[in-house]
C-alpha positions in Angstrom: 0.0 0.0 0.0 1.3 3.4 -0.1 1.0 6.5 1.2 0.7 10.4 -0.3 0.5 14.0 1.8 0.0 16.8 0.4 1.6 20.7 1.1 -0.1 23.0 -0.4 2.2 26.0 0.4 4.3 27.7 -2.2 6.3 31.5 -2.4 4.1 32.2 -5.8 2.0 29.8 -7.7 3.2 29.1 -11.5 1.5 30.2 -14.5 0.2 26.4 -15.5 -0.5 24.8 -11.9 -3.5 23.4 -11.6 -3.2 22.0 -8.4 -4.5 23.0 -5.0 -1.2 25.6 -4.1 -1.4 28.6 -2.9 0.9 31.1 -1.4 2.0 33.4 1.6 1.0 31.1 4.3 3.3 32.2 7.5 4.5 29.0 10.4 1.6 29.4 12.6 -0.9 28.2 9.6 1.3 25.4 8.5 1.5 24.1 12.1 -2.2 24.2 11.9 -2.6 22.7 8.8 0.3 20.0 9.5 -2.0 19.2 13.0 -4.6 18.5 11.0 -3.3 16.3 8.7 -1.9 14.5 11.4 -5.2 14.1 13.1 -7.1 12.5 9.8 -4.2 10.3 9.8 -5.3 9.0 13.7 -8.7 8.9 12.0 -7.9 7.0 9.0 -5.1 4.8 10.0 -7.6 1.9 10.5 -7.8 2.2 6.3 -4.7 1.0 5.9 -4.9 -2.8 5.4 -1.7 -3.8 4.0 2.0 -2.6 4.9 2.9 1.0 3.6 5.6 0.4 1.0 6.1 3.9 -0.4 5.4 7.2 0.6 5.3 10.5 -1.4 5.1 14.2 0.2 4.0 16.5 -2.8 2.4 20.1 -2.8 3.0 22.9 -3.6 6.4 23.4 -2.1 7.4 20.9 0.8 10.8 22.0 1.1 8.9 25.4 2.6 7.9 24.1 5.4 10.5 24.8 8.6 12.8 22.2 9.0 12.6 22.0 12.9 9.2 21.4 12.3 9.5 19.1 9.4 11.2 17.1 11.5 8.4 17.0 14.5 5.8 16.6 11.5 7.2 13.9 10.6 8.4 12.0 13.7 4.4 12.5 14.8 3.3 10.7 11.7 5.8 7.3 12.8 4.0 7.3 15.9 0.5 6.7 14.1 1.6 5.1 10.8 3.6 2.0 10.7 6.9 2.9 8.3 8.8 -0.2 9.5 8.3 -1.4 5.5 8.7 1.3 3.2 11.2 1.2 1.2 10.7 4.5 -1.0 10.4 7.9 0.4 10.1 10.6 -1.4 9.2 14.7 -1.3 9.0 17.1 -3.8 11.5 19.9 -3.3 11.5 23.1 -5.4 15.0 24.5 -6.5 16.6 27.3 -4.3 14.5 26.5 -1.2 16.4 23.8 0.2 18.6 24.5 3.4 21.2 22.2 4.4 19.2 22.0 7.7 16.0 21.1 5.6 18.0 18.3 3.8 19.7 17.3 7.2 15.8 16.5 8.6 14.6 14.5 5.3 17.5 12.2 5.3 17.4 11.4 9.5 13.1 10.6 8.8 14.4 8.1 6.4 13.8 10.5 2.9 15.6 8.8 0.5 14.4 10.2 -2.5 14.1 14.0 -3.8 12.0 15.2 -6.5 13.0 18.8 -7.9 10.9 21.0 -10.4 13.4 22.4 -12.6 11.3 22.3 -15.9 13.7 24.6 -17.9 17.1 25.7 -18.0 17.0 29.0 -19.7 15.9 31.9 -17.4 12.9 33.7 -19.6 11.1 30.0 -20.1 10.9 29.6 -16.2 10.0 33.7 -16.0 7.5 32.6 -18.6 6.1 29.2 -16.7 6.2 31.6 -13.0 8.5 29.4 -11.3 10.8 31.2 -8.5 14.0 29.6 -9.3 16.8 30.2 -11.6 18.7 27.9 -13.3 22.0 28.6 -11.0 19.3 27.2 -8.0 19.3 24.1 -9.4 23.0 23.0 -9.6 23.4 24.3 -5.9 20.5 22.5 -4.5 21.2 19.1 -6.2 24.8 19.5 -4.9 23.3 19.8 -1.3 21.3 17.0 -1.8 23.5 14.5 -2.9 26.0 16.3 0.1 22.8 15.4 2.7 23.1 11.7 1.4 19.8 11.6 -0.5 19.6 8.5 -2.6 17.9 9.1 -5.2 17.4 12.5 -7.1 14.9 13.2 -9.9 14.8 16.1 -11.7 10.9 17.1 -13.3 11.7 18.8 -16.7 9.0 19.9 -19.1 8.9 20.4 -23.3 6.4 22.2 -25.3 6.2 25.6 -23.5 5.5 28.9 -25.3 8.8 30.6 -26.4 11.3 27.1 -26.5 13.1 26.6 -29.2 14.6 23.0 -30.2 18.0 24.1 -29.2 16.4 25.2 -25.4 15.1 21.7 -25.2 18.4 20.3 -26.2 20.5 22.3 -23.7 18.0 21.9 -20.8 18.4 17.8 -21.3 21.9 18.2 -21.2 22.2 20.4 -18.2 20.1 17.9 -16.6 22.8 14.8 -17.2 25.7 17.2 -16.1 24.1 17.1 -12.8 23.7 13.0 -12.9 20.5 12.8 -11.8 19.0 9.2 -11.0 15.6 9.8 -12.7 14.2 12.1 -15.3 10.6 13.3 -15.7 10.2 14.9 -19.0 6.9 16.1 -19.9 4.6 17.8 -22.6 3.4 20.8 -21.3 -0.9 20.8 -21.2 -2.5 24.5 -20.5 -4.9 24.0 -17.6 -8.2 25.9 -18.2 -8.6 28.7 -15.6 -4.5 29.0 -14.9 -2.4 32.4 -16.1 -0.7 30.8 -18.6 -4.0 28.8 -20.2 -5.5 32.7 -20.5 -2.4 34.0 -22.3 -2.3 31.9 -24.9 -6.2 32.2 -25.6 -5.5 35.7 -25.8 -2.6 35.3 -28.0 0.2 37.1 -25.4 1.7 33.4 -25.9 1.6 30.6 -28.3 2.6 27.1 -28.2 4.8 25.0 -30.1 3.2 23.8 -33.0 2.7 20.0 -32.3 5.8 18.5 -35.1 8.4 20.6 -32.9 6.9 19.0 -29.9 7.1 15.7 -31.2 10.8 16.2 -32.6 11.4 17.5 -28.9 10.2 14.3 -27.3 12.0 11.9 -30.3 15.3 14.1 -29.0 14.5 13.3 -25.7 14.0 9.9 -25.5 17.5 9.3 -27.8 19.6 11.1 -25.9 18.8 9.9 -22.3 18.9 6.5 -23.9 22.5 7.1 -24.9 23.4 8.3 -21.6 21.6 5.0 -20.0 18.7 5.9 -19.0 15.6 3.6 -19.6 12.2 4.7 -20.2 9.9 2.9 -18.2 6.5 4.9 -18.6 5.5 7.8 -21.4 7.3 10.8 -19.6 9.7 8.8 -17.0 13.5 8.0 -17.3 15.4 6.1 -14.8 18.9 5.1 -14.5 19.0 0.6 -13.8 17.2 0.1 -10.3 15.9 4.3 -9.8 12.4 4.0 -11.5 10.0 5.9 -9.0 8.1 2.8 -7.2 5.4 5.2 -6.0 4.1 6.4 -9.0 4.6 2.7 -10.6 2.1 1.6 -8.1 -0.4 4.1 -9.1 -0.1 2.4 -12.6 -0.5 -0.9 -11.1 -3.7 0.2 -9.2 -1.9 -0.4 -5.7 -4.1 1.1 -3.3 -2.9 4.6 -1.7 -4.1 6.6 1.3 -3.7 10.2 0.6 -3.4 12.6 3.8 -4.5 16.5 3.3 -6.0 19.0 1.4 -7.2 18.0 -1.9 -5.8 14.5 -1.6 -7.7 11.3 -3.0 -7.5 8.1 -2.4 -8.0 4.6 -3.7 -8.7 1.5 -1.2 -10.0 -1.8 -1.4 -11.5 -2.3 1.6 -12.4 -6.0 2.3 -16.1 -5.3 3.3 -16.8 -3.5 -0.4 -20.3 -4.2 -2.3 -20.2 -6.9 -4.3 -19.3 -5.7 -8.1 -17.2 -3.1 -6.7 -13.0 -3.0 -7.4 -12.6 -0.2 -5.4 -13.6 3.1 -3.6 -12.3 5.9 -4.0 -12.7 9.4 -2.3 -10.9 13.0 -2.7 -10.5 15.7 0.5 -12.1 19.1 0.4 -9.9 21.6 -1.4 -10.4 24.6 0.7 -9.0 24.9 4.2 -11.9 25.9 5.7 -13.6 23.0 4.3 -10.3 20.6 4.8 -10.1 21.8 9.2 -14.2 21.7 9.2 -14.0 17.9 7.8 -10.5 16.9 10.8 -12.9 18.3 13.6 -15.9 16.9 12.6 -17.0 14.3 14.9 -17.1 11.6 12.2 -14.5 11.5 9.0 -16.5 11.2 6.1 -16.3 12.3 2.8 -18.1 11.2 -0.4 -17.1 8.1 -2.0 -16.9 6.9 -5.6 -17.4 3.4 -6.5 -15.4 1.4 -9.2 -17.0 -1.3 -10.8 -14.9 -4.7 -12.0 -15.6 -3.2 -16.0 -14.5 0.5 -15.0 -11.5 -1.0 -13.2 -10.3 -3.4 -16.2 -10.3 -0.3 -18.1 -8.2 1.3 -16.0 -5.7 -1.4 -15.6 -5.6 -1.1 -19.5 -5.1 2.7 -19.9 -2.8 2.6 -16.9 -0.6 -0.3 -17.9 0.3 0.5 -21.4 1.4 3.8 -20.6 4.4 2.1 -19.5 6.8 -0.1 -21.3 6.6 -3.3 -19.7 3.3 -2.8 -21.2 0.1 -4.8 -19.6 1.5 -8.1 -18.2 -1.3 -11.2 -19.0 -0.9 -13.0 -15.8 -1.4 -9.9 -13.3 -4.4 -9.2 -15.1 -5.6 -12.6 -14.5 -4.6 -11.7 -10.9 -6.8 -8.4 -10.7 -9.8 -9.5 -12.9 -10.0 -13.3 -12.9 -9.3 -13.7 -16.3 -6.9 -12.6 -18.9 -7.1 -9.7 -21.0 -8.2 -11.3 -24.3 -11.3 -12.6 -22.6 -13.0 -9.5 -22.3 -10.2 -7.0 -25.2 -9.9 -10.2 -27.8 -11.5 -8.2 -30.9 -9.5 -5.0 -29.9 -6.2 -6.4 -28.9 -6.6 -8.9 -32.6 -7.5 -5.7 -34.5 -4.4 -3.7 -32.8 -2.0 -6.2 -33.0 -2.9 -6.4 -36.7 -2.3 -2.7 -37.4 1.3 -2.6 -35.9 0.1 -1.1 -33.0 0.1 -3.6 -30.2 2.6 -6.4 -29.7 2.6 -9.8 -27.9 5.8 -10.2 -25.9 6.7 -12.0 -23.0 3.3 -12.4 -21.7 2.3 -8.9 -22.0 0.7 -6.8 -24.0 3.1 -3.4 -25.4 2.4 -0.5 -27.3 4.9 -0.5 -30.3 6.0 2.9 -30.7 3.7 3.6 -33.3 0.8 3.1 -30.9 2.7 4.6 -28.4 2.0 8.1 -30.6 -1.6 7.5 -31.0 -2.1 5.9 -26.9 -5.4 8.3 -26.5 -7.0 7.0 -30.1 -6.2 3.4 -29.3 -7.3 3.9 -25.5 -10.4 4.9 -27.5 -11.0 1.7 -28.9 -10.6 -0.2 -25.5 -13.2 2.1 -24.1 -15.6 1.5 -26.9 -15.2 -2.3 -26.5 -15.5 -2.4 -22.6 -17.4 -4.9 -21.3 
């Protein structure tokens, strides 16, 4: 099973964040809001039926947060969560906000992994994406990093944004491997309705890459960090041998997840479920006021969403192929009783046929044609659902 928090704090919110961030909140209303998500996780701990394996603290800005109280955050949270089995730790950190102190408390809770959001090396792309950092941040705070014994370092960069050029794509990557990360994130850049940078460009203030440039960017990307040993395990994630990020492969393999504060969902399969059900999941407020009235209610409760066995074989689909071990026959069986053909046959036949799906080691994989068209053929697996 594993585990996600989420800080919502940030110095100033980026142009094309979509997620619940926001920013100029002082100590005394992140002790509050840290009490509170350690009281829903006294309330919910009884949720959690199966050892915690991995457990990711994203936001909004973690590294923010004081690192005194970082460090009694998360000391509290051992006392109520068993953490004696995870094995993957990770926070987000954004560049230039990490203090050797900060680092110092992450690696004594047992943090062994850091995610930073560098997205861009030139300094007018990250003016233009609203991000605080420069690109001089970033080599300081991975040096500190790797000085505070972190593990693991990925680095989140991003392709496609208004004003990058081929060549700005080309020397962001190869910043990024000067600094020898573990992992790389690389991905497209979508424009969130109702965010800054979404507005602009309907305006016409910015435009986009036109879609060849972006795929040429992602072709580049892929070759080079290839040729510097990285493998790509999933759409827009790179890994050195032995550093793919187990968290976020366990959301593709529909492990279940607890997810602790403001905004955060969660998807459990609790062993008294209606029958027909795969799983329930639910999603926290997204205000504070909403968020603290929900911890000091008498009774936790939020709404719940039901998956149904059909809705969740879909999802193990669109989920699996996204990465490149592709959608492995017998841990289908596992999930749904019964291999994929029995329900896909006529869809998986018709794919394969086409050069778009291939039949390898017990599992089914995109080829990299299909891997260019995944929404149209995810299309065709919705259409056929049983």
């Amino acid at each position: 099973m594993e585990l996600y928090i989420h800080i919502p704090f940030c110095v100033r919110k980026c142009t094309y964040c979509s997620f619940t961030s926001f920013p100029g909140c002082s100590q005394q209303e992140m002790e509050r809001y840290l009490f509170a998500v350690l009281r829903e996780a006294q309330l919910r701990k009884h949720e959690i039926n199966e050892p915690l394996e991995t457990v990711y603290i994203g936001g909004g800005t973690p590294s923010l947060i004081p690192a005194e109280l970082f460090c009694s955050f998360l000391s509290e949270l051992k006392t109520i969560l068993d953490f004696s089995r995870v094995h993957e730790f990770t926070t987000e950190a954004n560049p230039g906000t990490v203090t050797p102190a900060w680092l110092d408390t992450a690696v004594s809770q047992g943090i062994n992994r850091i995610s930073f959001g560098v997205q861009a090396f030139q300094d007018q792309i990250l003016q233009t994406l609203g991000r605080i950092h420069r690109s001089c941040d970033v080599a300081a705070s991975v040096k500190a990093a790797r000085e505070s014994g972190m593990e693991n370092i990925s680095l989140d960069l991003m392709f496609g944004i208004p004003g990058q050029k081929a060549e700005d794509w080309a020397e962001t990557l190869h910043f990024a491997l000067s600094l020898c990360p573990d992992h790389i994130s690389a991905y497209g850049l979508i424009p969130e309705d109702g965010t800054p940078l979404s507005a602009q460009l309907d305006s016409g203030i910015l435009e986009l890459p036109d879609p060849d440039s972006e795929r040429n960017m992602y072709d580049f990307c892929i070759r080079l960090l290839a040729e510097n040993g990285f493998e790509q395990y999933e759409i827009s994630n790179f890994s050195r041998p032995g550093y793919a990020c187990r968290h976020n492969i366990g959301y593709w393999d529909q492990v279940p997840y607890l997810g602790l504060g403001l905004s955060a969902a969660s998807m459990l399969r609790p062993a008294s479920r209606p029958k027909g059900v795969f799983s329930i999941r639910t999603t926290n407020p997204d205000t504070l006021h909403e968020y603290y009235r929900l911890i000091h209610s008498p009774v936790f409760s939020v709404p719940e969403e039901t998956i149904s066995l059909a809705e969740a074989r879909f999802e193990t689909v669109m989920l699996s192929l996204r990465m490149t071990a592709g959608m492995n026959r017998k841990r289908f069986r596992d999930l749904h009783g019964a291999p994929p053909e029995a329900f896909y046959g006529d869809v998986l036949r018709r794919l394969a046929s086409q050069g778009l799906l291939v039949l390898k080691d017990d599992s089914w994989l995109l080829t990299r044609r299909g891997m260019d068209i995944q929404n149209s053929i995810l299309l065709e697996f919705m259409e056929d659902r049983a």
